[in-house]
N, C-alpha and C positions, 0 to 999 in steps of 0.2 A: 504494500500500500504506500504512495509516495505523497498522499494530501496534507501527511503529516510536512513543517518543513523539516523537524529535526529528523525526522526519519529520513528525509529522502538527502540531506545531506552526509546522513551516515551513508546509507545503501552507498553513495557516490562515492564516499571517501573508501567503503569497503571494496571495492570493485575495481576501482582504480589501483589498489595495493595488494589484491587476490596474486598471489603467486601465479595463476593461471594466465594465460590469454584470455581475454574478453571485451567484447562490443555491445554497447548497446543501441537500437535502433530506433524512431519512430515508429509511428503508424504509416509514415508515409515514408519510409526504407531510409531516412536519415540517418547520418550517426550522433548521436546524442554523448556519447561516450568511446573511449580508444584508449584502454590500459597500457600502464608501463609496459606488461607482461607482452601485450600485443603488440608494443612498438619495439620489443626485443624480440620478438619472433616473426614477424613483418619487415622488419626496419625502417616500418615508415611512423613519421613521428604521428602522436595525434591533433598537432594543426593543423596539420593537411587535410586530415578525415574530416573533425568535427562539423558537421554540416552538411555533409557533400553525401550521396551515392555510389562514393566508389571504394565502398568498402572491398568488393569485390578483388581488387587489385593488388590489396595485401596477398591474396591466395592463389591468385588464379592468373592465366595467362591473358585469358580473352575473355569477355564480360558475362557474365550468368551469378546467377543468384545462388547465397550462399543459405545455410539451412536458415537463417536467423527470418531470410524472406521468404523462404519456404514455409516457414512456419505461420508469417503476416497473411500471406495470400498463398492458397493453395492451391489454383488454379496458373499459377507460377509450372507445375508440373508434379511428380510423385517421387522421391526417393527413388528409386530405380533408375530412373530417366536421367537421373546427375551426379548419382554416388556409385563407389565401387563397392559391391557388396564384399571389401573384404575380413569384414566384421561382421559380429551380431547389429541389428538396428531394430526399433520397435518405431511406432506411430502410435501417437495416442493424444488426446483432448491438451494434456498438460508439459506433454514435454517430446520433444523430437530426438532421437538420439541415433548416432552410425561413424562406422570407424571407416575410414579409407584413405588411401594412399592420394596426396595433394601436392601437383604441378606449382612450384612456387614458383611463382613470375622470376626470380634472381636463377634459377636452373636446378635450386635441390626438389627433391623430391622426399617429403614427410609425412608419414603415417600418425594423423590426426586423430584421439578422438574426439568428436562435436554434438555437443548438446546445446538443444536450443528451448528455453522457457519464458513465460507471460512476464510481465510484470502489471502488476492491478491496481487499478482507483479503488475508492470506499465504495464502489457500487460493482464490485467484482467484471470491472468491463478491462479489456486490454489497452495500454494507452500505450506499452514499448516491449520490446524485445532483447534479452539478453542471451548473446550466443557466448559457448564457452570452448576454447581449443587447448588440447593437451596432448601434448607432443609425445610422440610412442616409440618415435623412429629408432632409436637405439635397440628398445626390450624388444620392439617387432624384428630386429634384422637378426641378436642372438635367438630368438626363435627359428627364425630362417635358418638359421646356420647350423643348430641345434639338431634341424629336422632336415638339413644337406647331410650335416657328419651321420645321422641314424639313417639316414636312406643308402648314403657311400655303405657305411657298418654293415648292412642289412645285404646289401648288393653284393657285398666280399666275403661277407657272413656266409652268402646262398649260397653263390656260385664258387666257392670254394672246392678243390675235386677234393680233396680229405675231409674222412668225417669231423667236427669238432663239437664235441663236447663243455660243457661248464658243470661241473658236479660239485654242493656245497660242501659243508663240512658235516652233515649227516650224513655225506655218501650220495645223493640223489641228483637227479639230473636240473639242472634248472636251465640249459640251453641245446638244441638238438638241429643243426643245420640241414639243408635239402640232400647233400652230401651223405651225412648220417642215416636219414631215410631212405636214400638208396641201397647203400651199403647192407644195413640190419635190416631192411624191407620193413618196416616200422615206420608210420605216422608220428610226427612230434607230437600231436596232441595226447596219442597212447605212452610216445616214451617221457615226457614232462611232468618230474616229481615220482617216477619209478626208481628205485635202488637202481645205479651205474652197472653193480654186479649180473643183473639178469641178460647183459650182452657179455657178460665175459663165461667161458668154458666154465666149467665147474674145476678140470685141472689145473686153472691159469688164476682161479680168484685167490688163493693165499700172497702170486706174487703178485696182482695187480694192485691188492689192497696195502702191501707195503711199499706199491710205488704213489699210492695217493693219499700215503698218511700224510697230513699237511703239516704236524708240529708247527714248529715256530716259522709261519710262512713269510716273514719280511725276510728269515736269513735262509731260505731255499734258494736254488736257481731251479733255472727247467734243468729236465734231466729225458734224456733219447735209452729207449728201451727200446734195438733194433733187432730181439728176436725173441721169444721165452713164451709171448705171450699169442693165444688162442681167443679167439673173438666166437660170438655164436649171434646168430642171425633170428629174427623174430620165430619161423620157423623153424626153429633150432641146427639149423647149420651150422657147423662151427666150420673156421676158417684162421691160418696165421695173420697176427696183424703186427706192425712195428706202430710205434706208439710214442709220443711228445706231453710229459708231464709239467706243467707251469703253475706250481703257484700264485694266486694272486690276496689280496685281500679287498672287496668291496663292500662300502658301506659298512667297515667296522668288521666284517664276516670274512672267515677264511675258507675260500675257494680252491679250485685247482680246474683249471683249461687243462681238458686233454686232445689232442689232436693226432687222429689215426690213420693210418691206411693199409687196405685190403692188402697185403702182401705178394695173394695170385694175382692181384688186376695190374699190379706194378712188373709181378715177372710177365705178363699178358703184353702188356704196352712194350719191355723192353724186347718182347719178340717181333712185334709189330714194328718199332724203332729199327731193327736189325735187317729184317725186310727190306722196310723203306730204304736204307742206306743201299742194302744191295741191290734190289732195282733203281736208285738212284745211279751209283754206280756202272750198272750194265747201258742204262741209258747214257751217260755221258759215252759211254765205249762206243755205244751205239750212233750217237750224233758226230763221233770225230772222223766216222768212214766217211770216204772217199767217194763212193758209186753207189748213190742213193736215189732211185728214180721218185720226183713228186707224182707223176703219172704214168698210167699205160696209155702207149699213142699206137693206134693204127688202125686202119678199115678193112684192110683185106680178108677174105673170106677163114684164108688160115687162121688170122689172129682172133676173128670174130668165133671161130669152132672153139679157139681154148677159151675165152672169155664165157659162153654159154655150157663148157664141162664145170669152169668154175662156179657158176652162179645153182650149179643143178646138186654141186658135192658141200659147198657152203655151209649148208645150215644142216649138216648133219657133222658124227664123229669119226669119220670114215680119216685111217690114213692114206695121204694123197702123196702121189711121187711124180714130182717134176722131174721130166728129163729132155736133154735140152745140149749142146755146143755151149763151150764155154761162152760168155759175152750175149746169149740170148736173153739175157735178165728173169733168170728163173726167182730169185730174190725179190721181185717187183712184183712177181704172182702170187709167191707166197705171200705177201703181203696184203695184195689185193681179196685174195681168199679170208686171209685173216679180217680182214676190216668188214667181208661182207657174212660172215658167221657170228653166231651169236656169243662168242667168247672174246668180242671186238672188244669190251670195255676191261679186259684183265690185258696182260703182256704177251706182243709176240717178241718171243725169245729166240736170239738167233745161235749159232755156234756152225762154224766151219771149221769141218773137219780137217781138212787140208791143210790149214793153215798153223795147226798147234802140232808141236810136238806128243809122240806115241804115250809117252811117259806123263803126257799132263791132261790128255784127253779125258781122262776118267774122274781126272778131279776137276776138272772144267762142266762136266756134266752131270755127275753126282753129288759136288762139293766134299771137302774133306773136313776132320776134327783137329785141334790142335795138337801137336805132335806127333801124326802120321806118316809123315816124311819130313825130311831135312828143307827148312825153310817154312815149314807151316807153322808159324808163330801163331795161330788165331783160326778160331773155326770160321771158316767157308761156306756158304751156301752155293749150293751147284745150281745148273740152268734148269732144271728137272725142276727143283725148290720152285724161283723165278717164274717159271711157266706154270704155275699150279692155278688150275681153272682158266689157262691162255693156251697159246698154241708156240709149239717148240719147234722152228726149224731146222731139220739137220741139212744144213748145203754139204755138197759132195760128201754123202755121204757112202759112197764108194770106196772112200780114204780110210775108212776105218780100219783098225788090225783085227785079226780074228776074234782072238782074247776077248775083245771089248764088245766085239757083235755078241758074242752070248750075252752080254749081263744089259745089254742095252736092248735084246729081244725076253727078257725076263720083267722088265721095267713095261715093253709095251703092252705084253699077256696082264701083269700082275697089276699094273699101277703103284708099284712100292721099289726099293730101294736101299742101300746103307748107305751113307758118306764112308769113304776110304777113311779106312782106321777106325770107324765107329760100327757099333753093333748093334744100336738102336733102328728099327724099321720105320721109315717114314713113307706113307700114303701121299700120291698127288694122283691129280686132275688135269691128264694134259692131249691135247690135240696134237698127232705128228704128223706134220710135213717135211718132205725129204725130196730132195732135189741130186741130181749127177749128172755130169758127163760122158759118163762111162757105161760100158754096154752089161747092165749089172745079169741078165742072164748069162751071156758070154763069162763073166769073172764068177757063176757060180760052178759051171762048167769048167773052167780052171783052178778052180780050189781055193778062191781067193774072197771068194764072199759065201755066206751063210744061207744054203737053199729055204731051213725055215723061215731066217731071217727076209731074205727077198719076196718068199710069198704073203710075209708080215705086213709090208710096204707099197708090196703092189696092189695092195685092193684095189685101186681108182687109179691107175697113173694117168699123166695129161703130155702130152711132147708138144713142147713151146720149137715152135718151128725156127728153123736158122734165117737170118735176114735174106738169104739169094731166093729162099723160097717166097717170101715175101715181099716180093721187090716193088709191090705199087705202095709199102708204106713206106721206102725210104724218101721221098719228099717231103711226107709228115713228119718222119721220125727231126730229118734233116734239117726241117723251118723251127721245130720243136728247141733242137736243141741251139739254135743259130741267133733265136729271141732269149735262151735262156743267159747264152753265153756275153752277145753283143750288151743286153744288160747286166748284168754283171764284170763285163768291163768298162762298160760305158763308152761300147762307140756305137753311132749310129748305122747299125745295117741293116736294111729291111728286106733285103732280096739275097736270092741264090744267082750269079750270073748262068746262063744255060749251057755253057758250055760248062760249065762245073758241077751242073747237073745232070748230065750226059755221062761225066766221067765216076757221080757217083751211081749212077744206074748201073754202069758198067764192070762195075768193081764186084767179086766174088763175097767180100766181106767176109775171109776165115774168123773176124774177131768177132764179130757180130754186133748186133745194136752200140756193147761197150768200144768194137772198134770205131766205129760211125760217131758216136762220141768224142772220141777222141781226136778223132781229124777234122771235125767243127769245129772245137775249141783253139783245134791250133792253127787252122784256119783262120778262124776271127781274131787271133792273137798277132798273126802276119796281115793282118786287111787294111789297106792303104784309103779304097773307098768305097764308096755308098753300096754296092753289092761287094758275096761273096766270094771270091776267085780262090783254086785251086793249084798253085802257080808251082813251078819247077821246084821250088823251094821245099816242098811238104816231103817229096822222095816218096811218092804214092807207089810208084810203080803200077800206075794203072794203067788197063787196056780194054781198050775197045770191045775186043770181042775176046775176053780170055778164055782160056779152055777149063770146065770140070775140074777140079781138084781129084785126082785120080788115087787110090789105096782105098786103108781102112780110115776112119777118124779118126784113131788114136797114128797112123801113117803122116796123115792130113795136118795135126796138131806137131807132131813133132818135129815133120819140116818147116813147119812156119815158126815156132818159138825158135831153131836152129838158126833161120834168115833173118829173124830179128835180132839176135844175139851177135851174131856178124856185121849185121846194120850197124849193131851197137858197141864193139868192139867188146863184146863181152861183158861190159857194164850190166851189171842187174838194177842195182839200188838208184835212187837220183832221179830228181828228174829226167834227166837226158839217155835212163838206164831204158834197159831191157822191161823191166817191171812196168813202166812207166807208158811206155809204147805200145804194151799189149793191155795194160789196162786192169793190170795183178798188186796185189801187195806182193813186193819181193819176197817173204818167207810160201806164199803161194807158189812164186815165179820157183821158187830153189825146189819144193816138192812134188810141182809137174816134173820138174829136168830128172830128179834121183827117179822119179817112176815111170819116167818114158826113157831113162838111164843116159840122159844128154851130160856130155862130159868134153870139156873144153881137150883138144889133144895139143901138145907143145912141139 
C-alpha cells in the first residue's frame, strides 16, 4: 500500500538498497524506480531510466517487453512467446515468475531468475509494478558442468570394454557398468546391492575377498591380480578373469573399484589381433607384385567361352584348375572367379609355387610353431590359416615336390592340417584354385605328379587360351594397356600408329598377354609422339608372317627363355635382365631354367 507517505518512502528506500536487481514500473510501462543492484547488473545508471520506457534495454538487445509489462498488460503476449523455458515458471493472479537464459545488450549472456509483482493502493487496485532479477549465471553453469562431467562419467562408465565394479565396504555392489552386464549376463538392476561374491567361483572367493579387504584404505594402492582368480556368470559359468583392485574412500565410506576382464575374450581378441597382422601382412606382399591385372579385357569368342565356365563354376565349391602358357594371366581369372563366388568378402590367398624354395613351401602353406626349424623365432600362420572361408590359389602348381603333394591332397579331402612342428589339428574352410603351365597329365605319366592328386584338381579345369589364339583381342588388350601406361607416365598418347598395329597382329606372342605388356610399356617409355610407334629400337624381332612355333610347349618355352637370355647377355635380375623381359620374378626366371635344365655353357 503506498497512500501511506511514510510507507511509500520506506518501500523506496527499501528497494532501492535490496541486494537484488529491481525496477519499478507504472501503469503506463514507466520506470518509477532503477536500483543500485540494477545499475550494477545493467550498467546503466538510473537517470537514464527514470521516466523513460526503455527499461527494456538494460536486458535485451532489441525492444520487447520485459515480465514487469507482461504482467501490466497481458495481451503484451504469454510466457512462452518471450521466455526460454529453461526453468520452472508458474502464472498466477499475484505474481509472475520464470528462469531463462538473457541476451544482455553488452554481449554476456545471464541466467536470470524474474519475478514480477503488484504493488496496491488502499483500494487493492494496481497502481505499479515491481520486477525483481537474480543472477544465476554462475550456480546454472556449475550445474552445466556438473551434469557434462556425469554424462563424460557415464559415457566412459558405459562404454568401457572391462567390467567395472564399485563394491562398499559391506562387500556389495553399488556400481555395475554395460560392460559388467555383458560379461556376467546380468542386469545392473539384478546385480545392485547383491554380495560382489555371487560373481566370483566358489574356488576363487577366499582369494578375492583378501584382495578386497579395504583396511586402512587412504594407505592402499590398487593392486593387479593377473591370474588366481575365477569369475562365474549369472548362469553360472564360470570363466578366468584378471582383475584391478583400487581402493577408494567416498563420502566418509571405504570403497574398493574393481575393474575386470574376461580372460578368454582377451586370448579371443589376441587371436583375432594375430590374424589381422597376418592378412595384413600377406596383403602388403600382395600389393608390392609387379603383374596385377585391374581387368579382364577381350571379346573374342575364346575368351568369352572361359568367362561363361567361370560365371557357371562361381558360386559353387568345386576345385577349379586353370591351365594356360605362361603370361596368359591365369592369376587375373582366378581372381575374377574369386570376386564372383560367394566367398568374395573373406581373402583370396595367393602362393606360387615356383617361386619359393622346396624346403619353405610347406611352411609357406601350412604355417609353422616356434622353434621348428632354424630361424623360426615366432609362430607363423600358413596361407591355409589366411584362406579360411576364402579361396586359396595355388599358381603353378605343377612345381610342387612329391612329399608335399601328399599332405596338400590330405588338406583338400580332410579340410584340416598341422603347422610344421606342431601337433595341434587345425580345421579350415577353403576354396582351391590351381593354375599350370605344364601338361599335369603328361607329369602324372612321368612320375612327377600325384595321379590322386590331379584327379583332386581337375574336377572343372578351364584353358585360358594363349594370345595367337586370340588375336582379334590384341587391339583391346593393346589400347588397354597403352591408356594405362601413357597415364601413368604422363605422356599424351591416344592412338596405336597402324603400322605398329600390323606388327603387333603379327607377332606369335610366346609371352602372352604378360608379353604384350611388356612391349607397350616400353613402347610408351620410347614414344616421341602423339601415336604409338614400334621402332627398330624395341629388338621385337617381329615378322610378318612368322611361322608356328614348332615342338612340344615345354620345347617352345625353353627356346624362347634361351633367346632371351642371349638377348640379355645372361642377365637375369635388373631391369635390363632376362627376368624383366619375359615378365618373371627372377627367383621364377632361375626355377623355369633348373626345370627345363637351361645352363649357361663357358
Amino acid at each position: 500500500m503506498l497512500d501511506d507517505p511514510t510507507a511509500k518512502s520506506f518501500a523506496e528506500h527499501l528497494l532501492h538498497h535490496l541486494p537484488v536487481s529491481a525496477f519499478v514500473l507504472d501503469t503506463r510501462h514507466r520506470v518509477l524506480l532503477w536500483n543500485r543492484a540494477c545499475e550494477q547488473l545493467t550498467g546503466i545508471p538510473a537517470a537514464e531510466m527514470i521516466g523513460t520506457d526503455r527499461h527494456w534495454q538494460g536486458f535485451y538487445r532489441e525492444r520487447r517487453p520485459c515480465l514487469g509489462d507482461l504482467f501490466l498488460d497481458r495481451a503484451l503476449g504469454r510466457l512462452p512467446e518471450w521466455y526460454e523455458r529453461a526453468g520452472p515458471s508458474s502464472v498466477d493472479a499475484a505474481v509472475l515468475h520464470t528462469e531463462n537464459w538473457c541476451p544482455m545488450p553488452d554481449g554476456r549472456r545471464l541466467y536470470l531468475i524474474i519475478e514480477a509483482g503488484p504493488i496496491l493502493d488502499a483500494r487493492g487496485e494496481v497502481v505499479a509494478v515491481v520486477e525483481t532479477q537474480r543472477d544465476m549465471t554462475a550456480q546454472k553453469l556449475a550445474e552445466q558442468a556438473l551434469a557434462e562431467s556425469e554424462r563424460r562419467f557415464s559415457t566412459l562408465f558405459d562404454s568401457a570394454m572391462d567390467a567395472i565394479l564399485a563394491v562398499d565396504g559391506e562387500g556389495r555392489i553399488t556400481l555395475f557398468n554395460a560392460a559388467a552386464e555383458r560379461i556376467f549376463r546380468c542386469a545392473a538392476s539384478l546385480a545392485l546391492g547383491q554380495p560382489a561374491e555371487r560373481f566370483i567361483a566358489r574356488a576363487a572367493r577366499p582369494l578375492f575377498s583378501r584382495l578386497l579387504a579395504l583396511g586402512d584404505a587412504p594407505a592402499q594402492r590398487p593392486f593387479w591380480a593377473p591370474e588366481g582368480l575365477t569369475a562365474q556368470r549369472a548362469d553360472g559359468e564360470e570363466f578366468p578373469i584378471e582383475a584391478t583392485f583400487s581402493p577408494m574412500e567416498i563420502a566418509g565410506q571405504k570403497s574398493c573399484a574393481v575393474i575386470l576382464r574376461d580372460v578368454n575374450d582377451r586370448r579371443e581378441a589376441e587371436r583375432r589381433v594375430a590374424r589381422l597382422q597376418a592378412e595384413k601382412g600377406y596383403l602388403r606382399e600382395v600389393a608390392s607384385t609387379e603383374y596385377n591385372f585391374a581387368e579382364i579385357v577381350g571379346e573374342s569368342p575364346e575368351i568369352r567361352a572361359v568367362f561363361e565356365h567361370l560365371r557357371m563354376v562361381a558360386g559353387t565349391d568345386t576345385p577349379v584348375l586353370l591351365l594356360g602358357e605362361t603370361g596368359t594371366g591365369k592369376e587375373l581369372f582366378a581372381e575374377g572367379l574369386h570376386h564372383l563366388s560367394g566367398r568374395r568378402e573373406a581373402l583370396l590367398v595367393k602362393v606360387n609355387c615356383a617361386a619359393l624354395p622346396a624346403e619353405l613351401i610347406e611352411s609357406e602353406l601350412f604355417g609353422h610353431e616356434k622353434g621348428a626349424f632354424t630361424g623360426a623365432t615366432q609362430q607363423r600362420r600358413g596361407r591355409f590359416e589366411l584362406a579360411h572361408r576364402g579361396t586359396l590359389f595355388l599358381d603353378e602348381v605343377g612345381e610342387l615336390p612329391l612329399a608335399l603333394q601328399a599332405k596338400l591332397l590330405r588338406v583338400l579331402q580332410e579340410q584340416r592340417f598341422e603347422r610344421v612342428g606342431g601337433s595341434a589339428t587345425l580345421e579350415v574352410d577353403v576354396r582351391i584354385v590351381a593354375a599350370t603351365n605344364r601338361d599335369l597329365a603328361a607329369e602324372v605319366e612321368a612320375g612327377r605328379f600325384r595321379r590322386d592328386l590331379f584327379f583332386r584338381l581337375n574336377v572343372f579345369p578351364i584353358r585360358i587360351p594363349p594370345l595367337r589364339e586370340r588375336r582379334t583381342d590384341i587391339p583391346l588388350l593393346a589400347r588397354h594397356f597403352l591408356a594405362k601406361f601413357a597415364r601413368k607416365l604422363g605422356k599424351p598418347i591416344a592412338a596405336i600408329a597402324p603400322a605398329a598395329m600390323e606388327r603387333l597382329l603379327a607377332y606369335p606372342w610366346p609371352g602372352n598377354v604378360r608379353e604384350l605388356q611388356n612391349v607397350i610399356e616400353r613402347a610408351v617409355i620410347l614414344a616421341q609422339g602423339p601415336q604409338l610407334e614400334l621402332g627398330p629400337a624395341l629388338d621385337l624381332r617381329l615378322a610378318v608372317n612368322p611361322p608356328e612355333p614348332a615342338g612340344t610347349l615345354e620345347e617352345v618355352e625353353r627356346n624362347h627363355i634361351l633367346r632371351v637370355l642371349e638377348e640379355t647377355r645372361w642377365v637375369i635380375a635388373g631391369p635390363r635382365g632376362a627376368a624383366a623381359a619375359l615378365g618373371l620374378a627372377p627367383s621364377t626366371l632361375r626355377s623355369r631354367m633348373q626345370k627345363l635344365g637351361i645352363v649357361r655353357r663357358r
